[in-house]
N, C-alpha and C positions, 0 to 999 in steps of 0.2 A: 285747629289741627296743625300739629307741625309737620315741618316738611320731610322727606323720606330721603336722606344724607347720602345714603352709603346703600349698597348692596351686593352681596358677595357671591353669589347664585350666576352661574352662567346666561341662563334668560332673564335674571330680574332688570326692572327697572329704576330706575331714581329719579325725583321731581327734580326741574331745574328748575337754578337760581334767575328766574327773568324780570327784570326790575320794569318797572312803567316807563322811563325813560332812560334816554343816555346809551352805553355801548350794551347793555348787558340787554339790552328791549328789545336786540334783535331776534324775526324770526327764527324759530330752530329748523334747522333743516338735515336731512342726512347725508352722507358722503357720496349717495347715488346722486341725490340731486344736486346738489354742490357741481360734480362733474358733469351732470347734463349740461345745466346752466354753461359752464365755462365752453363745451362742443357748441351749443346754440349760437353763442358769442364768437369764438374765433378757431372755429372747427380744421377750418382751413390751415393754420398755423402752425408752422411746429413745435411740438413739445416733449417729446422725446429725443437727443442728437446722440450716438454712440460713434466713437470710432472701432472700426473691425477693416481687416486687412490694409491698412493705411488709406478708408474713406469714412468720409460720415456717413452711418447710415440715420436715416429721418424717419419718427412716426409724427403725424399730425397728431394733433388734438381730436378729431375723427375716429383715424386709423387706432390712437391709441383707447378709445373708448368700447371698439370695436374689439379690437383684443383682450380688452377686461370682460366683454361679455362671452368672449369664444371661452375664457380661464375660467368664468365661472360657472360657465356651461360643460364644463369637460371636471370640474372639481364634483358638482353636483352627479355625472354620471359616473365616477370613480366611487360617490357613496358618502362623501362629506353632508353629514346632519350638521343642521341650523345650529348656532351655538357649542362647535368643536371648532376646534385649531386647523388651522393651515400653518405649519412650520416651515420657515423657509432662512435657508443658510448659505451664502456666498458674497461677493460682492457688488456693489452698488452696479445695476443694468437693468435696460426695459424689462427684460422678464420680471425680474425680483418686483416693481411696480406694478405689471401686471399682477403677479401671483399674488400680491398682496392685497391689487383692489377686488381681483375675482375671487377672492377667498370671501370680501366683504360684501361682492353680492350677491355672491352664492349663501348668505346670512352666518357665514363663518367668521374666525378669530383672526386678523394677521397678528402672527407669532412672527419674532426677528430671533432668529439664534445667533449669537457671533462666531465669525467665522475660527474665532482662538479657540473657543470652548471641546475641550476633550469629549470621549465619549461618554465618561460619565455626568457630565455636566449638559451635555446632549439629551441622554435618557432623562433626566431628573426633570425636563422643560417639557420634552415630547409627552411624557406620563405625566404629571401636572398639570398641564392644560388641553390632557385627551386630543393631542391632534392627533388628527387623522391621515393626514397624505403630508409629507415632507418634499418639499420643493429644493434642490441642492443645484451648484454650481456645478463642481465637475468632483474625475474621481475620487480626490483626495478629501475632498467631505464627505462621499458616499464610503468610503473606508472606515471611518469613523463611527458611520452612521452605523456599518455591518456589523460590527466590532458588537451592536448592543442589542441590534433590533428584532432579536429572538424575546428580548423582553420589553419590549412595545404592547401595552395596553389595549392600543385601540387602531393600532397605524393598520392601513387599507392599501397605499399603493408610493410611490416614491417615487418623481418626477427628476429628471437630473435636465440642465438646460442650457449647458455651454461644454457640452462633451459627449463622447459617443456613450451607449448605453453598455459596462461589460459582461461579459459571460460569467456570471457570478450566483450564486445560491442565497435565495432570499425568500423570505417567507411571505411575499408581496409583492407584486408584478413594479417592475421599475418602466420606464418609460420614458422616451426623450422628449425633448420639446415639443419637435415639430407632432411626433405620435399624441401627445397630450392635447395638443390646440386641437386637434384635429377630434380628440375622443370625446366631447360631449357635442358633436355635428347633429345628431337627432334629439337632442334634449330639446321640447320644443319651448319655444320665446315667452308663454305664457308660465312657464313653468317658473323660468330664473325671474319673471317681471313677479312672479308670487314671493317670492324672496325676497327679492328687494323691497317689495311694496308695504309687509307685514314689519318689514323694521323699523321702533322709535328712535325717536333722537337720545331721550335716555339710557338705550340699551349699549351695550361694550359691543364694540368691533374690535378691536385690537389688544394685545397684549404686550406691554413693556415689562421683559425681567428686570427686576434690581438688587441690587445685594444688600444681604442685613446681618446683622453683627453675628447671626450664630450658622454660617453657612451655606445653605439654602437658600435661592433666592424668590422672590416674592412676585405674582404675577399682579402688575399693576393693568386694574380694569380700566381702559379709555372707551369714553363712550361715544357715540356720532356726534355728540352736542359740543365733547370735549373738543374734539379736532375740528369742524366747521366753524367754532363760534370763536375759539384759538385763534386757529390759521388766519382769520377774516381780522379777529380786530388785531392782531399781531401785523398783519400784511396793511391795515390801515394805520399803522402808526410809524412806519418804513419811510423815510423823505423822499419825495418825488418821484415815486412810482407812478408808471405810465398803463392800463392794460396790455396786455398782448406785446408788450416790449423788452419785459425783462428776460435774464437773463442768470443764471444760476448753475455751477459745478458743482455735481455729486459726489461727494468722494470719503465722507464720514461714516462708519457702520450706519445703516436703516434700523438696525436692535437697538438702537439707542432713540429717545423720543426727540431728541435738536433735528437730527438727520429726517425723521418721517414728519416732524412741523416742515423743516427750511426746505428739506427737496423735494418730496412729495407734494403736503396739502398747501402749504401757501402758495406756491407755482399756480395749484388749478382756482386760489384764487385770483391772482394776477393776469391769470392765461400767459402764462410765461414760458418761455423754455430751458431744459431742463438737457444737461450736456454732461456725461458723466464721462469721471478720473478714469485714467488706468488704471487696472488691481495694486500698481508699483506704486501709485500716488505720492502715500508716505515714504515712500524709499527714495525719493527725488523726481519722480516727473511731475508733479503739480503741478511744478514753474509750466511748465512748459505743454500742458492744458489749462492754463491759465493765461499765458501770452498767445495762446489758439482761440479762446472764447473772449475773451474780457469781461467777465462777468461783471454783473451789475450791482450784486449782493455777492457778497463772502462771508464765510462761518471758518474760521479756525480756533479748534483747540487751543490752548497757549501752546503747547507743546510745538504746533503746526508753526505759530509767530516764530517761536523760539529757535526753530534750525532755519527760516528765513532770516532770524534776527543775523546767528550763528553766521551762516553763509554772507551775508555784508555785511558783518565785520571784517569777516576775511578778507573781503576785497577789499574793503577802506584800508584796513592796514598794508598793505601792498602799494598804494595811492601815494603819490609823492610830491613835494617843489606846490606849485602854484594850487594844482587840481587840488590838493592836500586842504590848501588852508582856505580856499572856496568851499569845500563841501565842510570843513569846523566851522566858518562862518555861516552857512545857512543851518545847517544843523541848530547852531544855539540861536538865529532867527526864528528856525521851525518852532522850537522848543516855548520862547518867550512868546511866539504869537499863538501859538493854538490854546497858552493859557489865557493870552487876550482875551481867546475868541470864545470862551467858556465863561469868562468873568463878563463878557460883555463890552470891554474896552477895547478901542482902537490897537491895529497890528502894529507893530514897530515899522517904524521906516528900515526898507529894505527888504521884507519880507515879502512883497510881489516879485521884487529880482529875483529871490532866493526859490521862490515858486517856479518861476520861466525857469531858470539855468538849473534848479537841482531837481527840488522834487515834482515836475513834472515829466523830467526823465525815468525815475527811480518807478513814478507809478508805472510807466511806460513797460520799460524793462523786464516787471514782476506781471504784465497783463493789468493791471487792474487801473488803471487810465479812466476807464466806464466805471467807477464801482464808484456805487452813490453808499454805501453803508457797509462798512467792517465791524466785523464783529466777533466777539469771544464770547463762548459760554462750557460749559459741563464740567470746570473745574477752575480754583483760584488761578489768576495771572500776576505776576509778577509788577511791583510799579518801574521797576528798571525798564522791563521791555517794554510795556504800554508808554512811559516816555522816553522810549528810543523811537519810536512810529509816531510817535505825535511831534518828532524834532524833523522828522522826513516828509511828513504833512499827512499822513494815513492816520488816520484819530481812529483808535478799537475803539468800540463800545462794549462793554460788558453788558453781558446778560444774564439777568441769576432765574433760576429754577429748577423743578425737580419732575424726574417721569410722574409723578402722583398727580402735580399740576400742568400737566399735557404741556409741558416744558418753560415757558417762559412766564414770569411773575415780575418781573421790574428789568428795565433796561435804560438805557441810554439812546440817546437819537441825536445825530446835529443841529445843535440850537439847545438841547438841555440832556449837557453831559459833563459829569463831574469824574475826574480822572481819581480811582480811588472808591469808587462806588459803585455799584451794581444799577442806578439808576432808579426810576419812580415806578411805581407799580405799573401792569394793564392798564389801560381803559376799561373799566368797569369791572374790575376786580378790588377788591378790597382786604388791606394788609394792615397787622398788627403786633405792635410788642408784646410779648406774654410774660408779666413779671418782673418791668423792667427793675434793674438794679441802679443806683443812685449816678451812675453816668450814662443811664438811658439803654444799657445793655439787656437785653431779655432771649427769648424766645422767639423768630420770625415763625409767625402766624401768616394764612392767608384762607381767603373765601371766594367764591364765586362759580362762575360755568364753567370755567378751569381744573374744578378739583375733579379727581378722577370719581369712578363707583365704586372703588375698593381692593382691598387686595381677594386676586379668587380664592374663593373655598377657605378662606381665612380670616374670621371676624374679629377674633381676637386682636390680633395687629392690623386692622382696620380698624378698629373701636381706640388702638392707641395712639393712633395717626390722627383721626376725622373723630372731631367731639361734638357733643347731643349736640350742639348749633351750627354744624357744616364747617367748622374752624378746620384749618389742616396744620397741624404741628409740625413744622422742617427737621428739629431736630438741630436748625444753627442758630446759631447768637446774632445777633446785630443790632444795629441801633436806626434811627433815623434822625437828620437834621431838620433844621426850623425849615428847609424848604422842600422836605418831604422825598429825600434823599436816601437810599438804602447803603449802610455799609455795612458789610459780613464782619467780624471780629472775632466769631470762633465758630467750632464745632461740636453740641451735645455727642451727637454720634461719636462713635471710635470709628466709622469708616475711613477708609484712605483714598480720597481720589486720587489718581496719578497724573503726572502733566498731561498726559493724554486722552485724558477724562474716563480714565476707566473705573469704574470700585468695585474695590475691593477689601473684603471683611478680614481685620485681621489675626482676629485669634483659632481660625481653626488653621489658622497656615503655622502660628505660635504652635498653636497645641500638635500639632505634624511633626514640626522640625523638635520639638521634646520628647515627640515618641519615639523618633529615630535616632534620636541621640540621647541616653540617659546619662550622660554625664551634667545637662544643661538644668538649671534651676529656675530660672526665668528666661527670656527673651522679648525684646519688643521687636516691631516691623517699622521700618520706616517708608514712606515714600508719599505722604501729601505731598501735594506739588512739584514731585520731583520723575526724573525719569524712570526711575527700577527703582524695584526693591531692594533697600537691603534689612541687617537682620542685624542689634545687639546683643550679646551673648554673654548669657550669666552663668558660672559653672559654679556645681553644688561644693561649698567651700563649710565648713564648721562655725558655729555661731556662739558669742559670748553670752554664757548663761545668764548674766544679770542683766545684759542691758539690750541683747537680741539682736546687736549688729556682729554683722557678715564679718568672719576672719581673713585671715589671709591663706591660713590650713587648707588643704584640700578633706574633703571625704576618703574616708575611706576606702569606701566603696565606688568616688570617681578615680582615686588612685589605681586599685587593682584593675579596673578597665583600663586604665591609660598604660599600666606596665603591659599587659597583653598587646595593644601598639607599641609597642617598643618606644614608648614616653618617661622617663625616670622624673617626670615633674611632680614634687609634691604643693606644690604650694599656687595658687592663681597666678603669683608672677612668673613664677618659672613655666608656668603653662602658658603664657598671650601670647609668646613666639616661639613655641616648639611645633617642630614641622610634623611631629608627628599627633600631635593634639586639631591640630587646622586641619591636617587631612584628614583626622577621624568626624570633624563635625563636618567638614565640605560632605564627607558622602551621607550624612545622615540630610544633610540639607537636599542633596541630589537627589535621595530617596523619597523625600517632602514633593520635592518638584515635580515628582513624576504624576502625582494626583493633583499636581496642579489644573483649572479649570482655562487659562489660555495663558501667554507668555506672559502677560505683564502681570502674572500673578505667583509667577518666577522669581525667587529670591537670589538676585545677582553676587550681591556682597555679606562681608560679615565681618563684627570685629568682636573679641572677647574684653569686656568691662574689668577693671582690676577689682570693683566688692560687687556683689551680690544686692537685688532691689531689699530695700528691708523698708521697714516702717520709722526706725532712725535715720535712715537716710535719707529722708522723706519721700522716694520712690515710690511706695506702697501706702494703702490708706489706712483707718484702724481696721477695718475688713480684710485686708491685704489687698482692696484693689489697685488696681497698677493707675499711678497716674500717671498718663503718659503726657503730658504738658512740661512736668517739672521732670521729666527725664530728657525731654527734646530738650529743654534747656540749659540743664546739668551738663548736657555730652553736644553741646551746640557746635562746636569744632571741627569734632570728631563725624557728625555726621556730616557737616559739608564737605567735610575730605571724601567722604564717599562717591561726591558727585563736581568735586573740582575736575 
């Protein structure tokens, strides 16, 4: 009898992968007991730290287990059925924690909405995954919320929990925090312990959205098994972790799966505490809750490296005389020895000075002094900046994975890290090339207690994901070396990660910015790796009958539009710099923007190409599909001007 892969049912279950021995043999257990365990162990401890009115306020590990039971006591008397959604939208705080665990043992969904996402991109998550009660931050997401939630499905009540509650018309009683803790006071203990009790470790507690090439995005099923058996062997392959001593800054969306592994579940397995950002984080105070805490572990985006990288540069370059060529000298000490220390070979002489005089300051300075493990994941990093921090003595480790596999699939650790690669698989996961091609390039495959239950209510793109043998299909290319080494090398998908790690699908944003401006014939989106979007611009030009490549002619009919702007361009060249041609596509692009689903899905820039994609060009395929490989590399220049 084979094993039962996938399941896309709200209650169903899935067999897990549990091997006889090694990492995968461990007990399964549920997210209730997981956190019991952890209060049993170091109840007393703190694990919650916020700062509010310029103090820390502290919940124990206790205190905090107690408040997941009052949340899921007061979700359950609001009217939340087993197997619906708890939606919850704001930034990274105790509540959001709790609301998320007392949704799960109230035998509900934690749903993570991002806080960018418009109200249509709001409705399309809250009806999808049938929540019931939406959990928000303050007004400005209850605004959002109002905007839609005449057409709410199934929603019961709306909780807001860092703002007062306003005098506002709602089809739904809203409700402040402290009202909320307070509303399931007579649900009695038997009631929420039936809850928790009847849930497998097979069954989905949470839901991660992710985006997919045609818009809508996909509710990824995480099961108790995925997140316990995760977080535990993830958290045991961390260097020299202590219990009850670590130490961790919140400050990455929780709607994304990195954030709800690194700050939620691996903390409750470490018994750690857990100390979150200001809302501003990204805007510049990280430093500076980060020289407050000293974390022990760090998670940044590249993006995140990248304006620390940013911001010391700036100060080196201002640095002068002696101090100057002190910090060039250990810089290229840092650099030579941390390849040492990867290859295995002896540091250069002088690289312990260069440790005492530089970067032992430098770690100093940024907080992270204590931080036994840096890391990157949720989108490619650059090898520049990764060997800009490893000349400083801060070694990133890349971490590759996807919401499907309850986030982490291969990483790097101190002692085996290869700069350039994503690192060796899990512990007791197991990873595979699909088809490699004659330099080892394929398809990354992977298997295990990892893989999520599916997408909901969608078998179809869960059957093209997860195949009859529990394989999970990425969707990236890579390879691995003789020492079992992962490096990414491309992307099956058209998705676009942003430096920021956000994805983003990009042909309904294409097919937006064509509706609003018909003068446009093609378009691509740029922004893998990059900060914003921008946007190449093809306008409808005449095409040579014999041989089907793109003129120089304008249409026709893009002409007569363009003389109605008062544009006298006929021709593509005479259009790339008429001010009146740019400013008819800027507002067609404005207009795209507005149904944008959060900012970084905002198209910043734009330039107009002198031909049109064609199949002579080799732009286009014999299908006409667009390949966008040889157009990034056709117009390689031009798009880095975009983000010089």
């Amino acid at each position: 009898m084979s094993l039962k892969h996938f399941d896309v049912t709200a209650d169903g279950e899935v067999d897990l992968k549990i091997t006889p021995d090694g990492a995968a043999s461990a007990e399964p257990i549920t997210v209730m007991q997981r956190f019991k365990e952890t209060v049993e162990k170091v109840g007393d401890r703190p694990a919650l730290c916020v700062s509010r009115d310029g103090a820390w306020q502290q919940w124990t590990w206790r205190d905090f287990y107690e408040d997941v039971k009052m949340a899921g006591r007061a979700f359950i008397k609001l009217g939340l059925d087993a197997h619906h959604a708890v939606g919850i939208i704001g930034f990274n705080s105790p509540e959001w924690f709790i609301a998320d665990l007392g949704a799960i043992f109230a035998g509900g969904f934690a749903t993570g909405i991002y806080t960018t996402n418009g109200p249509e991109a709001i409705e399309y998550v809250v009806n999808h995954s049938k929540t019931q009660i939406i959990v928000a931050e303050d007004k400005k997401q209850l605004d959002k919320i109002l905007q839609v939630h005449q057409n709410f499905e199934h929603l019961k009540a709306i909780v807001l929990y860092n703002d007062t509650v306003p005098d506002v018309e709602c089809t739904v009683p809203i409700l402040d925090w402290d009202e909320f803790m307070r509303h399931g006071a007579d649900v009695p203990d038997f009631e929420l312990g039936h809850r928790m009790s009847v849930q497998k470790p097979g069954q989905c507690c949470m839901l991660i959205y992710t985006s997919g090439t045609t818009g809508n995005p996909k509710g990824v099923m995480i099961t108790h098994d995925n997140v316990t058996w995760t977080s535990a062997t993830l958290a045991a392959s961390l260097p020299n972790m202590t219990f009850g001593k670590e130490h961790i800054v919140s400050y990455l969306p929780l709607s994304h799966i990195a954030a709800q592994i690194l700050d939620m579940h691996a903390p409750m397995i470490l018994g750690a505490t857990v100390w979150f950002a200001q809302p501003t984080a990204l805007k510049g105070t990280l430093v500076q809750t980060l020289q407050e805490v000293r974390p022990t572990v760090f998670l940044g985006v590249p993006r995140v490296w990248e304006k620390i990288e940013e911001k010391m540069r700036a100060v080196g370059s201002e640095t002068t005389g002696l101090k100057k060529k002190i910090g060039t000298w250990a810089k290229r000490k840092g650099l030579d020895g941390a390849y040492a220390i990867q290859q295995g070979r002896p540091v250069p002489s002088g690289w312990g000075v260069a440790k005492k005089l530089v970067f032992s300051k430098v770690r100093k300075a940024l907080g992270l002094d204590r931080c036994k493990f840096f890391a990157t994941a949720a989108a490619p990093i650059s090898k520049d900046t990764l060997e800009y921090f490893l000349s400083i003595n801060i070694p990133i480790m890349e971490v590759y994975g996807m919401s499907e596999n309850t986030g982490p699939q291969s990483l790097n650790i101190p002692g085996k890290h290869r700069t350039g690669s994503v690192g060796l698989p899990l512990a007791g996961t197991e990873l595979k090339i699909h088809e490699p091609d004659q330099d080892g390039n394929g398809e990354i495959c992977f298997r295990g207690r990892h893989i999520c239950k599916g997408y909901m209510y969608n078998e179809e793109k869960t059957r093209e994901s997860i195949d009859a043998e529990g394989w999970l299909h990425s969707g990236d290319i890579g390879r691995v070396d003789e020492d079992g080494y992962l490096y990414i090398t491309g992307r099956i998908k058209e998705i676009i990660i942003t430096a920021g790690g956000e994805n983003v699908a990009p042909v309904p944003i294409e097919n937006l910015v064509k509706e609003n401006c018909p003068i446009i014939s093609n378009c691509m989106l740029i922004g893998d790796r990059r900060k914003f979007l921008s946007l190449l611009v093809c306008l409808k030009s005449e095409v040579d009958p014999e041989t089907t490549a793109p003129l120089d002619e304008l249409t026709p009919q893009t002409i007569e539009i363009l003389e109605a702007q008062g544009s006298k361009a006929k021709t593509v060249t005479e259009a790339m710099d008429d001010e009146h041609v740019l400013k008819y596509i800027q507002a067609g692009i404005d207009e795209a923007n507005k149904h944008a689903v959060s900012r970084a899905q905002k198209v910043q820039k734009f330039k107009i190409l002198p031909r049109d994609f064609s199949v002579p060009g080799g732009e286009l395929g014999p299908t006409l599909k667009l390949r966008r490989p040889i157009v990034v590399k056709q117009y390689e220049e031009l798009i880095d001007s975009f983000y010089a």
